[in-house]
The first five atom37 places (N, CA, C, CB, O) and aatype in JSON, in Angstrom:
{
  "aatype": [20, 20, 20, 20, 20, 20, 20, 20, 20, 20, 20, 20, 20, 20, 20, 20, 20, 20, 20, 20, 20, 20, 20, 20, 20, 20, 20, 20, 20, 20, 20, 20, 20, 20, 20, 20, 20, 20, 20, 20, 20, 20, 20, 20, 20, 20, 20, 20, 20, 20, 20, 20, 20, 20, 20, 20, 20, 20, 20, 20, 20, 20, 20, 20, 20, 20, 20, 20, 20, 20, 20, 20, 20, 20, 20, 20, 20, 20, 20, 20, 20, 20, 20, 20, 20, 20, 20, 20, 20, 20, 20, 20, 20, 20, 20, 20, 20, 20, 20, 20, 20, 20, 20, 20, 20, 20, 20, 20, 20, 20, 20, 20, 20, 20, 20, 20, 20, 20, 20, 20, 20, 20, 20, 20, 20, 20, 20, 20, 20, 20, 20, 20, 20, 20, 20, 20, 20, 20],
  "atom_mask": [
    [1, 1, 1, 1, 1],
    [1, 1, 1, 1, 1],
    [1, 1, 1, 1, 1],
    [1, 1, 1, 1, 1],
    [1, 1, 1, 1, 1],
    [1, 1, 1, 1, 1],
    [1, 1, 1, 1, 1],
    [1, 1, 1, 1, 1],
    [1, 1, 1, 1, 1],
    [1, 1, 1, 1, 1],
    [1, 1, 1, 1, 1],
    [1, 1, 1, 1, 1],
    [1, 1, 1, 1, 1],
    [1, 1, 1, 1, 1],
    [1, 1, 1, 1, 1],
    [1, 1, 1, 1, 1],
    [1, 1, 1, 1, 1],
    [1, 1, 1, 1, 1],
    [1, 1, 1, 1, 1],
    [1, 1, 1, 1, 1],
    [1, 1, 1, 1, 1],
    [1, 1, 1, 1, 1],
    [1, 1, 1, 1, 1],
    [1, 1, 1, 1, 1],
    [1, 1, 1, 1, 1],
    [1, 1, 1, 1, 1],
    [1, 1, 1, 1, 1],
    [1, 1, 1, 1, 1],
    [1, 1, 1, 1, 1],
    [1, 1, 1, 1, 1],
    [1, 1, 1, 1, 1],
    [1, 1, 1, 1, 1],
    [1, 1, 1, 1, 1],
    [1, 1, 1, 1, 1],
    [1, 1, 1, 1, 1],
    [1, 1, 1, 1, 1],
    [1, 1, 1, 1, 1],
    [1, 1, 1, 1, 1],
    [1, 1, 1, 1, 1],
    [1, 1, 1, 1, 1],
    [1, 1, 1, 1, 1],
    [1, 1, 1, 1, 1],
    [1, 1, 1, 1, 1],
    [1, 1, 1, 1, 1],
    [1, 1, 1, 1, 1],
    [1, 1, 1, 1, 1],
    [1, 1, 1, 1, 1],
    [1, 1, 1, 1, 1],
    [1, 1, 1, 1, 1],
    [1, 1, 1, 1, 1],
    [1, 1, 1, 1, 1],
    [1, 1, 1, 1, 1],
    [1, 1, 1, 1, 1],
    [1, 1, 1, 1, 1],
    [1, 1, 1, 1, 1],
    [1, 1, 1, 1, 1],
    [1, 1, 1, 1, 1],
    [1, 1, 1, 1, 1],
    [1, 1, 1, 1, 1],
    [1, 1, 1, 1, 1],
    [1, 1, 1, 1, 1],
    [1, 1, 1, 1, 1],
    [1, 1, 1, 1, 1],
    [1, 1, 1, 1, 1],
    [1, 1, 1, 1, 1],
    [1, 1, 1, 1, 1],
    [1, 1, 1, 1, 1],
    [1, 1, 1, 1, 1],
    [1, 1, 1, 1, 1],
    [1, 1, 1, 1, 1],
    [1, 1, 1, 1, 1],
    [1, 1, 1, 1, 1],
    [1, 1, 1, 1, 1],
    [1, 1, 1, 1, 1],
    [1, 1, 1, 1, 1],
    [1, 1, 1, 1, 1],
    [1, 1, 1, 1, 1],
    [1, 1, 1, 1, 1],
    [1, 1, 1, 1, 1],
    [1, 1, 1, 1, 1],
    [1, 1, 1, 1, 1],
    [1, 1, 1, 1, 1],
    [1, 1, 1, 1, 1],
    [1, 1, 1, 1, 1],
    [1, 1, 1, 1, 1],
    [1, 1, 1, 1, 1],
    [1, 1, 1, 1, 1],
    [1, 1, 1, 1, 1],
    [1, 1, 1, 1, 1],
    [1, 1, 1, 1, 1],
    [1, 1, 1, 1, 1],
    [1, 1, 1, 1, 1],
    [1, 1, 1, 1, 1],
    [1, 1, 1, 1, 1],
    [1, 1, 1, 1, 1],
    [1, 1, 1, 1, 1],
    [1, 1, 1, 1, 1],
    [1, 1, 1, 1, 1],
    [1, 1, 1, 1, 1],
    [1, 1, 1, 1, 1],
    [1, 1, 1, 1, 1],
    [1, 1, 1, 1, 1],
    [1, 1, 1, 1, 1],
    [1, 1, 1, 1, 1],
    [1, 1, 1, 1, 1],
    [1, 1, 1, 1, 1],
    [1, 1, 1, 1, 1],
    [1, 1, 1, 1, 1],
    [1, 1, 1, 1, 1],
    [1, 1, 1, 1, 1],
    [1, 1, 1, 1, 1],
    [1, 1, 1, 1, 1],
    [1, 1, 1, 1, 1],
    [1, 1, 1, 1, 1],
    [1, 1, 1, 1, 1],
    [1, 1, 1, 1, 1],
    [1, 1, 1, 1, 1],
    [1, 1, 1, 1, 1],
    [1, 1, 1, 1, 1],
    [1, 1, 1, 1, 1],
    [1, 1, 1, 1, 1],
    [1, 1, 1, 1, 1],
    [1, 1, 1, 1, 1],
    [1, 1, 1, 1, 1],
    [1, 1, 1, 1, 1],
    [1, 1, 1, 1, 1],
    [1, 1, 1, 1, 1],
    [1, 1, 1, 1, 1],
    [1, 1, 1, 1, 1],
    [1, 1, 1, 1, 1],
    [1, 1, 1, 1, 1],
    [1, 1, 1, 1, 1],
    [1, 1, 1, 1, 1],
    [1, 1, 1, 1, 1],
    [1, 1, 1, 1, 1],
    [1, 1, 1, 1, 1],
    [1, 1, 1, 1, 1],
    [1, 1, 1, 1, 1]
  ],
  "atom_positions": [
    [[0.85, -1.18, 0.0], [0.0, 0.0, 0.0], [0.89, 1.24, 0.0], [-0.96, 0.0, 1.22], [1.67, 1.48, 0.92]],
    [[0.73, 2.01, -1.08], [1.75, 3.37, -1.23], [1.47, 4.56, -0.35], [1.68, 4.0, -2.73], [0.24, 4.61, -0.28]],
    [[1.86, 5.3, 0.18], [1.95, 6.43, 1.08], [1.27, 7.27, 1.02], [2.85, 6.97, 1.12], [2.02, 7.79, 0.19]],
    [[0.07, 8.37, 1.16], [-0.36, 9.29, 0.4], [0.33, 10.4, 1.92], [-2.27, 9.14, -0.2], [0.43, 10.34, 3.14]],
    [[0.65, 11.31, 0.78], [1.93, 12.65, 1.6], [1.1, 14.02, 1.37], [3.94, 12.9, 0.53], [0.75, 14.2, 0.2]],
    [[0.83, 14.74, 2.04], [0.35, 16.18, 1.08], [1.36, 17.02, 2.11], [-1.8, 16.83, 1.07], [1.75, 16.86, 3.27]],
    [[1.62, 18.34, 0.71], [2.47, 19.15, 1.15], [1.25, 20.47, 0.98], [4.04, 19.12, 0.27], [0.4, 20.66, 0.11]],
    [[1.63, 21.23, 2.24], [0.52, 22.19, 2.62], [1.45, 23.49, 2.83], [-0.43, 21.7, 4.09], [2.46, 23.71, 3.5]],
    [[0.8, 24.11, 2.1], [1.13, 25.98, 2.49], [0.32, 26.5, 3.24], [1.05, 27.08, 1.31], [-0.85, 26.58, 2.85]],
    [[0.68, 27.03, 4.56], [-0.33, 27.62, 5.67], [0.32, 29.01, 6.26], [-0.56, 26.43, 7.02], [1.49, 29.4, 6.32]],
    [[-1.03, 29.62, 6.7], [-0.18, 31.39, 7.3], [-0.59, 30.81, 8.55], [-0.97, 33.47, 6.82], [-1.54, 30.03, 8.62]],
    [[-0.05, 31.08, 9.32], [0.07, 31.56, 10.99], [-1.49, 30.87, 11.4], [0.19, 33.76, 11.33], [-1.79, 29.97, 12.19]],
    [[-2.46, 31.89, 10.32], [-3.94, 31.5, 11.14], [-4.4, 30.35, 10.48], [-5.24, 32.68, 11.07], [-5.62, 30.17, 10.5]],
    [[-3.45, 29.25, 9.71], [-4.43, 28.22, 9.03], [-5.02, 28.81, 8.06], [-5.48, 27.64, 9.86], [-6.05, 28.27, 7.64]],
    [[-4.69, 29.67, 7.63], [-5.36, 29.9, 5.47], [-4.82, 29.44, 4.97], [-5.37, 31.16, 4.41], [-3.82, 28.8, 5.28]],
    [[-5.42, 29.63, 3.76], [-4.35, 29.78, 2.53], [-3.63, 30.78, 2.48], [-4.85, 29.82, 1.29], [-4.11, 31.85, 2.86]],
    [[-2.37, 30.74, 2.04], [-1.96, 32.46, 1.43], [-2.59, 32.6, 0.19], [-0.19, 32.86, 1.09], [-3.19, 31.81, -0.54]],
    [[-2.15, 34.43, 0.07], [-2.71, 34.81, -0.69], [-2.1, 34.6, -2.41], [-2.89, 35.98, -0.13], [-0.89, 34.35, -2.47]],
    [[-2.54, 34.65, -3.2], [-1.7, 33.99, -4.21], [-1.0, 35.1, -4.83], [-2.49, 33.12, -5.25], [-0.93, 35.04, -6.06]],
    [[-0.53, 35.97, -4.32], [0.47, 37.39, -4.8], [1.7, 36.95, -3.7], [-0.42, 39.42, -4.4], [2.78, 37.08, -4.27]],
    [[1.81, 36.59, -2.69], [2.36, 36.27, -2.01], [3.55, 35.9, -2.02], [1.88, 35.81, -1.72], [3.62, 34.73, -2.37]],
    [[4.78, 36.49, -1.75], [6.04, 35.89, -2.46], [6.79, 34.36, -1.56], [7.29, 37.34, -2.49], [7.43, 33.5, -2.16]],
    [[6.58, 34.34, -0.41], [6.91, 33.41, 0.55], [6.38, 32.05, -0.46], [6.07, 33.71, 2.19], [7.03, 31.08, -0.86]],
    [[5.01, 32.4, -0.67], [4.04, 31.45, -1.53], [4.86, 30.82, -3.07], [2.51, 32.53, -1.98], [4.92, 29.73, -3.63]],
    [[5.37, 32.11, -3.33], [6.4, 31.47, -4.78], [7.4, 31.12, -4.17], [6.96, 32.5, -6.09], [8.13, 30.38, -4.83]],
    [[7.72, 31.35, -3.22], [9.12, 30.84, -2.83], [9.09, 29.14, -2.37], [9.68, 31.84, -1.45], [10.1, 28.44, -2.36]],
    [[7.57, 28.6, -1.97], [7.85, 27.47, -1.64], [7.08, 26.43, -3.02], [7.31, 27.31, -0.03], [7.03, 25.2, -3.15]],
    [[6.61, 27.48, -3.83], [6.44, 26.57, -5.27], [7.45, 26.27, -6.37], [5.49, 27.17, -6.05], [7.38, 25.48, -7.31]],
    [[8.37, 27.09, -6.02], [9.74, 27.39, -6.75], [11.37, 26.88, -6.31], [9.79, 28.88, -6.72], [12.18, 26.1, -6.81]],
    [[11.35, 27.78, -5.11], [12.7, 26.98, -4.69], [12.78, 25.28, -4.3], [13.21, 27.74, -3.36], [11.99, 24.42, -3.92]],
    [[14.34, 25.39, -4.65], [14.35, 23.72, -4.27], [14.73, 23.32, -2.75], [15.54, 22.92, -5.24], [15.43, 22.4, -2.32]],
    [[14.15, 24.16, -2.22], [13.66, 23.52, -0.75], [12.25, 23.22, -0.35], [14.03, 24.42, 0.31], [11.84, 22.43, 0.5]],
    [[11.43, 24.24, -1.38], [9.83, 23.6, -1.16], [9.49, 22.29, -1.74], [8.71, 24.53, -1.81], [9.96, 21.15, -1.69]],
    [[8.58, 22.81, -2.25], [7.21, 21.64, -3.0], [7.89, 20.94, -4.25], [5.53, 22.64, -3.77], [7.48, 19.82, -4.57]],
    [[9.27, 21.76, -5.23], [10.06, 20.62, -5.84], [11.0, 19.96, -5.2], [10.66, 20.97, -6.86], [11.66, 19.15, -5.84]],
    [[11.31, 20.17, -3.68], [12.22, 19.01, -3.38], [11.59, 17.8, -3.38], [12.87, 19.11, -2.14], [12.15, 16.82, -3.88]],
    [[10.08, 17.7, -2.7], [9.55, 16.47, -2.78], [8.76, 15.98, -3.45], [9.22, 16.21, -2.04], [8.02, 15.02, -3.22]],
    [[8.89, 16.74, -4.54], [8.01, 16.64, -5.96], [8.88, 15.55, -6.14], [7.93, 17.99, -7.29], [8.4, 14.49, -5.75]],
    [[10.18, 15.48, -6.7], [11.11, 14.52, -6.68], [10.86, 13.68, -5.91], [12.2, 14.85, -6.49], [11.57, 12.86, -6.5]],
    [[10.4, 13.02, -4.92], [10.83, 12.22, -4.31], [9.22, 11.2, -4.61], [11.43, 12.82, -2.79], [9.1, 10.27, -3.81]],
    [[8.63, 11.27, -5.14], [7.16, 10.8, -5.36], [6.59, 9.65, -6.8], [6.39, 12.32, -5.54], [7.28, 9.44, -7.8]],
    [[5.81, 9.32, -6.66], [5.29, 7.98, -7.51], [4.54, 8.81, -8.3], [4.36, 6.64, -6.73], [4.96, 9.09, -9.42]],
    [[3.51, 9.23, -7.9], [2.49, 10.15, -8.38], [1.74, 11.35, -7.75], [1.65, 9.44, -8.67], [1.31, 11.54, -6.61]],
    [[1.72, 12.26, -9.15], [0.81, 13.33, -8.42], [-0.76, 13.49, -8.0], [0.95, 14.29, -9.13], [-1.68, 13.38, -8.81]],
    [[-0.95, 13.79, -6.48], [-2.91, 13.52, -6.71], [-2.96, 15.16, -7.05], [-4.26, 12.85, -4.79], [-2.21, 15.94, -6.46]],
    [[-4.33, 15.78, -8.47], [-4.28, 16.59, -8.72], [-6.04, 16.79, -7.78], [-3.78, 16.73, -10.21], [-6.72, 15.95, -7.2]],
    [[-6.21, 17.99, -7.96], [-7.15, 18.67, -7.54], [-8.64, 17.81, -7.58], [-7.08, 19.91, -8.34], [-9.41, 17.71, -6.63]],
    [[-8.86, 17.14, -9.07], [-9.89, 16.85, -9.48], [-9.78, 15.13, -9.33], [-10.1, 17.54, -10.84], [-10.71, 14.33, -9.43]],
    [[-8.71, 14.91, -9.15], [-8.59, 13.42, -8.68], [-9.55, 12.36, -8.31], [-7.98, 13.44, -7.7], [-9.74, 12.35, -7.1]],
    [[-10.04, 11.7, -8.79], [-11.21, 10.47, -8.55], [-10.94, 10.11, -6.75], [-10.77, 8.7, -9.81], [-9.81, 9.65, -6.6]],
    [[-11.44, 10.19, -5.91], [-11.05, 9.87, -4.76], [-11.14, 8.51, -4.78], [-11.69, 10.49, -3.76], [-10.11, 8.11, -4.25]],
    [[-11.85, 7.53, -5.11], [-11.88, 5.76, -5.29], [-11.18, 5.49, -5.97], [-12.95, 5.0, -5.76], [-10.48, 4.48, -5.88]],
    [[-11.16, 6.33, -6.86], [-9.83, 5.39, -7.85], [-8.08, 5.6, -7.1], [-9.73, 6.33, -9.95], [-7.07, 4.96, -7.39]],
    [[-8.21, 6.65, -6.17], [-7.09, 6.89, -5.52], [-6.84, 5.82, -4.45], [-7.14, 8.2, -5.0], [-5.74, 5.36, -4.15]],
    [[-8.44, 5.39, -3.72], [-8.24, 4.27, -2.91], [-7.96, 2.82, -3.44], [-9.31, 4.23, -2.17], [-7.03, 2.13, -3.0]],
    [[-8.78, 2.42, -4.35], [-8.07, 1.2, -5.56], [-6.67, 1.52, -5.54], [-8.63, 1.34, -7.39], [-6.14, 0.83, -4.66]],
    [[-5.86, 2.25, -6.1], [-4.26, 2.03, -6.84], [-3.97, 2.02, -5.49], [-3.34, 3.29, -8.01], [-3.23, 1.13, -5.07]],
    [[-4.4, 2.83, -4.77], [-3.22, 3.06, -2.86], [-3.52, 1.52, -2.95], [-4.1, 4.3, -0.71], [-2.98, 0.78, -3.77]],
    [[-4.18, 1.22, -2.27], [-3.84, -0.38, -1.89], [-3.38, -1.29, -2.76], [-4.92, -1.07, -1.46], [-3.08, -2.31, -2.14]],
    [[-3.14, -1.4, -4.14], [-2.76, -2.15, -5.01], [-1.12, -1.64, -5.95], [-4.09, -2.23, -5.83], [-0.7, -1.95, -7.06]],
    [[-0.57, -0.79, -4.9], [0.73, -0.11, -5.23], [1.39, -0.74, -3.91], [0.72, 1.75, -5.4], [0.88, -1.05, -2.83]],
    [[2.77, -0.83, -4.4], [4.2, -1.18, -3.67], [4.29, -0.11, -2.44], [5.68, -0.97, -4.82], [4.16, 1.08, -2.74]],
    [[4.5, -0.5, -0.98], [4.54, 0.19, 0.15], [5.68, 1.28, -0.17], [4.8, -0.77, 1.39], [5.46, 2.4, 0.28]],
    [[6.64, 1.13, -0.77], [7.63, 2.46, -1.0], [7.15, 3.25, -2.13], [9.22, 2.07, -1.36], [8.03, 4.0, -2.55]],
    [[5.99, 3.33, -2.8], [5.53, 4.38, -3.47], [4.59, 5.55, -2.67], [4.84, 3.76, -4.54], [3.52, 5.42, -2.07]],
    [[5.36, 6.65, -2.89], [4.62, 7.85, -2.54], [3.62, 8.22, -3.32], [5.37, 8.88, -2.45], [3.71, 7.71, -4.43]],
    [[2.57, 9.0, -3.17], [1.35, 9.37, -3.98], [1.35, 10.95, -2.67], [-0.38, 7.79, -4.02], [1.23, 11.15, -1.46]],
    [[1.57, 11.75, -3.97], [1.63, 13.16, -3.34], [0.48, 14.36, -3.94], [3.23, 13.73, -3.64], [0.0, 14.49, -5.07]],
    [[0.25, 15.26, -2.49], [-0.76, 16.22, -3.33], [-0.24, 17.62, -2.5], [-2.77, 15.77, -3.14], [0.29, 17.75, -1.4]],
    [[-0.5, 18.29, -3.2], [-0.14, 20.08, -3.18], [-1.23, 20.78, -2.56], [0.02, 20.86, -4.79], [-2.36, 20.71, -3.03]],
    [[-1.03, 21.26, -1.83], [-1.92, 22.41, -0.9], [-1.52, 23.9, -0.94], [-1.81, 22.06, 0.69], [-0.6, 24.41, -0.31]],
    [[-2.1, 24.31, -1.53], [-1.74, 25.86, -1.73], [-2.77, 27.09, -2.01], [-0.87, 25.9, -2.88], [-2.6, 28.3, -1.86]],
    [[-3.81, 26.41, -2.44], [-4.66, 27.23, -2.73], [-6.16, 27.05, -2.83], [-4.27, 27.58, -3.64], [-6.5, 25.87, -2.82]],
    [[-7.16, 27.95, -2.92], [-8.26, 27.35, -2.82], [-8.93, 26.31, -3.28], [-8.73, 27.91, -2.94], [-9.74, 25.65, -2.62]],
    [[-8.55, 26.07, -4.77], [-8.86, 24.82, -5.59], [-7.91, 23.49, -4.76], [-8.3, 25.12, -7.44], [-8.51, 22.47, -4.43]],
    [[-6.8, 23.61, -4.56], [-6.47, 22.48, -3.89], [-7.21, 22.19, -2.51], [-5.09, 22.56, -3.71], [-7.39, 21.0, -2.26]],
    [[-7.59, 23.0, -1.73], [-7.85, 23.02, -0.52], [-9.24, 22.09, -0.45], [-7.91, 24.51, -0.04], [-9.71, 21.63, 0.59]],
    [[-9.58, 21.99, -1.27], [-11.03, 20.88, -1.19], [-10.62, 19.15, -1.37], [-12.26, 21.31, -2.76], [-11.32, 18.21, -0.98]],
    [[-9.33, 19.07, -2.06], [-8.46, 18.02, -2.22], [-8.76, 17.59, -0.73], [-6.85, 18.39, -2.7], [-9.76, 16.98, -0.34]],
    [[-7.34, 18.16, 0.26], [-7.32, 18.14, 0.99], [-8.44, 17.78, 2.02], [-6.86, 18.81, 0.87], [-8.39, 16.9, 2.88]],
    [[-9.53, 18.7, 1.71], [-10.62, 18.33, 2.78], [-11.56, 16.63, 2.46], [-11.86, 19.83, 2.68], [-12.31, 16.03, 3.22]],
    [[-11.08, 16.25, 0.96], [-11.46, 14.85, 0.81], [-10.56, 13.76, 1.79], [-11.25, 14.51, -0.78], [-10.94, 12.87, 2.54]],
    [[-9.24, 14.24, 1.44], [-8.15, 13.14, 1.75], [-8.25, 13.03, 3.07], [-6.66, 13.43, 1.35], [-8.11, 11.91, 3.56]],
    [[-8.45, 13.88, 3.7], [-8.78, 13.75, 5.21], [-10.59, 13.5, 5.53], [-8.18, 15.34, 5.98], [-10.6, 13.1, 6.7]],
    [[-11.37, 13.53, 5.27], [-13.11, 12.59, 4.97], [-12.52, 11.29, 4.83], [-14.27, 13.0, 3.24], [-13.02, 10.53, 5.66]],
    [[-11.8, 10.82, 4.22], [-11.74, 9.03, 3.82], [-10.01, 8.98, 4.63], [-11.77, 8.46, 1.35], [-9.27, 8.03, 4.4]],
    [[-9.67, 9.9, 5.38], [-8.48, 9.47, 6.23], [-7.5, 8.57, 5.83], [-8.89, 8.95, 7.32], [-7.08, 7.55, 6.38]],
    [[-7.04, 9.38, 4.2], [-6.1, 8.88, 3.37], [-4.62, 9.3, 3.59], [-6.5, 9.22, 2.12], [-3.74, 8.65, 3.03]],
    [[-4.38, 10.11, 4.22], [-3.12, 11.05, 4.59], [-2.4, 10.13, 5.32], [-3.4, 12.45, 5.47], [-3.13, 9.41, 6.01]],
    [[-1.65, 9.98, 5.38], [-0.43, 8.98, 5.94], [1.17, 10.39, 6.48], [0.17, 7.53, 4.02], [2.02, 10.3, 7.36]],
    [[0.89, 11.49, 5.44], [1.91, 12.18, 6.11], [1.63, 13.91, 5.8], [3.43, 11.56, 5.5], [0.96, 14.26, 4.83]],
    [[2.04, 14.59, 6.46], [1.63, 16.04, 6.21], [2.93, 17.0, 6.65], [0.19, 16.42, 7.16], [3.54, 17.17, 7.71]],
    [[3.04, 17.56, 5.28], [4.5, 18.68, 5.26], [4.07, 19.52, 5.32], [5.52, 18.91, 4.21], [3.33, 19.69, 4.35]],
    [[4.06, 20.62, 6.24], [3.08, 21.77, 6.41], [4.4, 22.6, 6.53], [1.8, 21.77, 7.8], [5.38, 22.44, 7.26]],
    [[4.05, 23.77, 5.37], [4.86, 24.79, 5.27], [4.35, 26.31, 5.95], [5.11, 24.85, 3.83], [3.33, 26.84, 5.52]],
    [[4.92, 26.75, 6.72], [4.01, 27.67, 7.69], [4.77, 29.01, 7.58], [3.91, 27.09, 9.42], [5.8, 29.36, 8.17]],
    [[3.69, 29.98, 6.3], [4.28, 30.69, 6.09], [4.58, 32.16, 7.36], [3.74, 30.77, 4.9], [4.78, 31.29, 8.21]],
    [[4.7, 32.96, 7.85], [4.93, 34.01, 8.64], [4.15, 35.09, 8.48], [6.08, 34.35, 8.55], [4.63, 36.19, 8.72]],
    [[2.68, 34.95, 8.0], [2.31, 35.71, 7.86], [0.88, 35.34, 7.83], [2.92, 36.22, 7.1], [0.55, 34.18, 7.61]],
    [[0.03, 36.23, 8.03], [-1.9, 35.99, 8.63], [-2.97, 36.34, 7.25], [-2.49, 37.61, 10.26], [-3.21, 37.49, 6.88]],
    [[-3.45, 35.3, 6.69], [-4.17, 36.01, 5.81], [-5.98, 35.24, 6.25], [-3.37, 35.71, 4.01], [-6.36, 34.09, 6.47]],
    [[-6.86, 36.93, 6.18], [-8.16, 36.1, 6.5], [-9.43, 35.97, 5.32], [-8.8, 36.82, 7.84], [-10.56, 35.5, 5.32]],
    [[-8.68, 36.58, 4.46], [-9.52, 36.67, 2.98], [-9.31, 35.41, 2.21], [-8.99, 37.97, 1.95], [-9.41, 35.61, 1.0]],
    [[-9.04, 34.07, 2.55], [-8.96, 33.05, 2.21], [-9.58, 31.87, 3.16], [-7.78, 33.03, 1.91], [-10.03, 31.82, 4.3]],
    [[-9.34, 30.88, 2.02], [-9.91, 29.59, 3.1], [-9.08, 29.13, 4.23], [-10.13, 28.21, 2.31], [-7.87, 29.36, 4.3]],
    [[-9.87, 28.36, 5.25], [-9.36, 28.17, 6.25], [-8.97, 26.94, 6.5], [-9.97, 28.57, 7.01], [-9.65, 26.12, 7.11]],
    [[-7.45, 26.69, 5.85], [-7.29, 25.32, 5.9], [-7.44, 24.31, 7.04], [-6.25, 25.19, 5.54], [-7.88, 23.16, 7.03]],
    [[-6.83, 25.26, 8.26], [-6.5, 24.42, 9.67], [-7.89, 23.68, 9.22], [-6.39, 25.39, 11.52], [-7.63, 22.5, 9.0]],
    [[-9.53, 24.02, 8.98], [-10.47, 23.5, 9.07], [-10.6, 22.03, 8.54], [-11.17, 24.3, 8.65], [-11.28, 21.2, 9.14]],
    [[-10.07, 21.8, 7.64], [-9.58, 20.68, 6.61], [-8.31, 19.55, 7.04], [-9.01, 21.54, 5.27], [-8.08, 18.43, 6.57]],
    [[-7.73, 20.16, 7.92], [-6.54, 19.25, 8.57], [-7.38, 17.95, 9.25], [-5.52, 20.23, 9.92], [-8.4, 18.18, 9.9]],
    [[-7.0, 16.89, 9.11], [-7.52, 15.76, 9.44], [-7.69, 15.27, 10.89], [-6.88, 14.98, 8.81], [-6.72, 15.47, 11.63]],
    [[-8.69, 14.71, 11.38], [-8.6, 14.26, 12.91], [-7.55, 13.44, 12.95], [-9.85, 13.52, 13.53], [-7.04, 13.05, 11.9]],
    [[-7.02, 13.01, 14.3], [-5.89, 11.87, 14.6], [-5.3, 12.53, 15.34], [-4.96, 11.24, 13.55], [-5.51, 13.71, 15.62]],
    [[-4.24, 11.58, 15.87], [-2.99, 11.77, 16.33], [-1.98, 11.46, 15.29], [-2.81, 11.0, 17.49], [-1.88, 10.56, 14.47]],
    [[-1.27, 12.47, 15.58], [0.2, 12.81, 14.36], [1.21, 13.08, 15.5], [0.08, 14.54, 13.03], [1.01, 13.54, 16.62]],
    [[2.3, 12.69, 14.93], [3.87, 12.98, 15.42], [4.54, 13.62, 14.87], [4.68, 12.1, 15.52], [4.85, 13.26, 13.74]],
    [[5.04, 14.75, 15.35], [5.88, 15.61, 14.94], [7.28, 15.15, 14.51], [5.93, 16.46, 15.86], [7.94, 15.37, 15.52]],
    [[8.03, 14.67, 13.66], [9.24, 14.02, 13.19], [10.29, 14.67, 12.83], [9.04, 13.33, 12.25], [11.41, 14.16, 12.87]],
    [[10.01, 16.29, 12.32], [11.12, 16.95, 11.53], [10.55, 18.33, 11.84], [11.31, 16.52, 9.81], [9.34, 18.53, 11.89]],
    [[11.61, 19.44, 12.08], [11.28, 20.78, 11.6], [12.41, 21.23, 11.2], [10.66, 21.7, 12.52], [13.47, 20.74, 11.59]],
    [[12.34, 22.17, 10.41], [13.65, 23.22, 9.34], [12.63, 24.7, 9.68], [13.81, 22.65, 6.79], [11.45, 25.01, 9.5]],
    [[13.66, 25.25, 10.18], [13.37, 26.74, 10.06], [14.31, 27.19, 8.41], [14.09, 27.68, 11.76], [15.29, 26.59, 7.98]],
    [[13.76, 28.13, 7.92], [14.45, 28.64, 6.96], [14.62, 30.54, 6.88], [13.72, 27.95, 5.74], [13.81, 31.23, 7.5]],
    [[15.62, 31.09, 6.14], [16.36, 32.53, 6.48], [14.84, 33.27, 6.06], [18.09, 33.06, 5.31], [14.85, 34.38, 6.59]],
    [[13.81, 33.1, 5.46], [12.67, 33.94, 4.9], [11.72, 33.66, 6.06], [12.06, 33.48, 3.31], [10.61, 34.14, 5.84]],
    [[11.85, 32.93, 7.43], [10.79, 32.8, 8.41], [10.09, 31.42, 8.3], [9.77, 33.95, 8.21], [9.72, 30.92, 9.37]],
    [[9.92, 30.88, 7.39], [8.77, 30.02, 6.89], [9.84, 28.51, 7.45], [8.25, 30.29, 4.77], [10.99, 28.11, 7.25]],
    [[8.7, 28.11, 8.18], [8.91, 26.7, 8.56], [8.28, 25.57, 8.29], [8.89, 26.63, 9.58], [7.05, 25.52, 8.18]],
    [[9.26, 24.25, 8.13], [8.58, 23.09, 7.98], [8.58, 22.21, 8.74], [8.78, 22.6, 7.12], [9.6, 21.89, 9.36]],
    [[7.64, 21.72, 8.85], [6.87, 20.76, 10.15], [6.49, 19.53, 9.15], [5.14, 21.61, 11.1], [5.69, 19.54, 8.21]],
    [[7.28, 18.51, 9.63], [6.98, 17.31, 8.9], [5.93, 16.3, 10.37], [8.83, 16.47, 8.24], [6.34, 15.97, 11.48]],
    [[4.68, 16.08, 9.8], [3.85, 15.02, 10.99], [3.74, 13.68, 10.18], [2.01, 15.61, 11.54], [3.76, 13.65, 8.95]],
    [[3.62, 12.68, 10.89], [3.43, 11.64, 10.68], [2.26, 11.04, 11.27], [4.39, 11.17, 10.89], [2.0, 11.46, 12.39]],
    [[1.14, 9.74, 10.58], [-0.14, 9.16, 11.56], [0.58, 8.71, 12.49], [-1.19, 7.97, 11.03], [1.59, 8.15, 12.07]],
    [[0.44, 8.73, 13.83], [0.34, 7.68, 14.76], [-0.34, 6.47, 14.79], [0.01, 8.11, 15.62], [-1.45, 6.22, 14.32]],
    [[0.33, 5.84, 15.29], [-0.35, 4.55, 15.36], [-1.03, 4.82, 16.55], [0.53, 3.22, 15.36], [-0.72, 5.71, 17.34]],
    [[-2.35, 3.68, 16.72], [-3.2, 3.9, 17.44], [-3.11, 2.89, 18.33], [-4.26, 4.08, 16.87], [-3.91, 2.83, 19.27]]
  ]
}
């Protein structure tokens, strides 16, 4: 059964940022964001993604395949609020940008129930930190 990972862009209060936002290009662009572990992945889940057909291949894929999805913006942000309804998330890279935006959606709302473990953080020189969680086992 392959991994499903989402990498999340969040401000301070759990939004989205705003999409003018340069922190925001900085973690779609540099190769410390969202292409470092773009690389590291099996497949991309896109926005419009069949959610059953995502549960079919997850269980019928090799345990070292990743299956990754992008959180950044409002169209993704409903992704998200599926993958966590059918409690598909296995890991969450939450990029936390330094800054409050309330004219957007509210992701924290969409973050999945459970217990998660905190495994990794990187501060970086622009403020913005990454918080790698993992499911707990129960």
């Amino acid at each position: 059964m392959a991994k499903i990972q989402v990498l999340i862009a969040m401000t301070l209060n759990g939004s989205v940022p705003a999409p003018d936002d340069p922190l925001l290009r900085w973690i779609k662009d540099s190769n410390k964001g969202f292409p470092y572990w773009r690389d590291r992945c099996m497949r991309i889940i896109y926005p419009e993604y069949p959610l059953t057909d995502l549960i079919c291949d997850r269980d019928t894929a090799a345990q070292s395949d990743i299956y990754q999805a992008e959180i950044c913006d409002v169209r993704s942000s409903e992704l998200l609020r599926g993958l966590s309804v059918y409690h598909l998330i296995d890991e969450m890279i939450i990029f936390l940008l330094p800054t409050v935006c309330n004219e957007t959606v509210p992701l924290s709302a969409y973050l999945p129930n459970g217990k998660w473990e905190l495994v990794k953080t990187k501060h970086f020189k622009n403020g913005i930190c990454r918080l790698i969680y993992r499911k707990s086992l129960q």
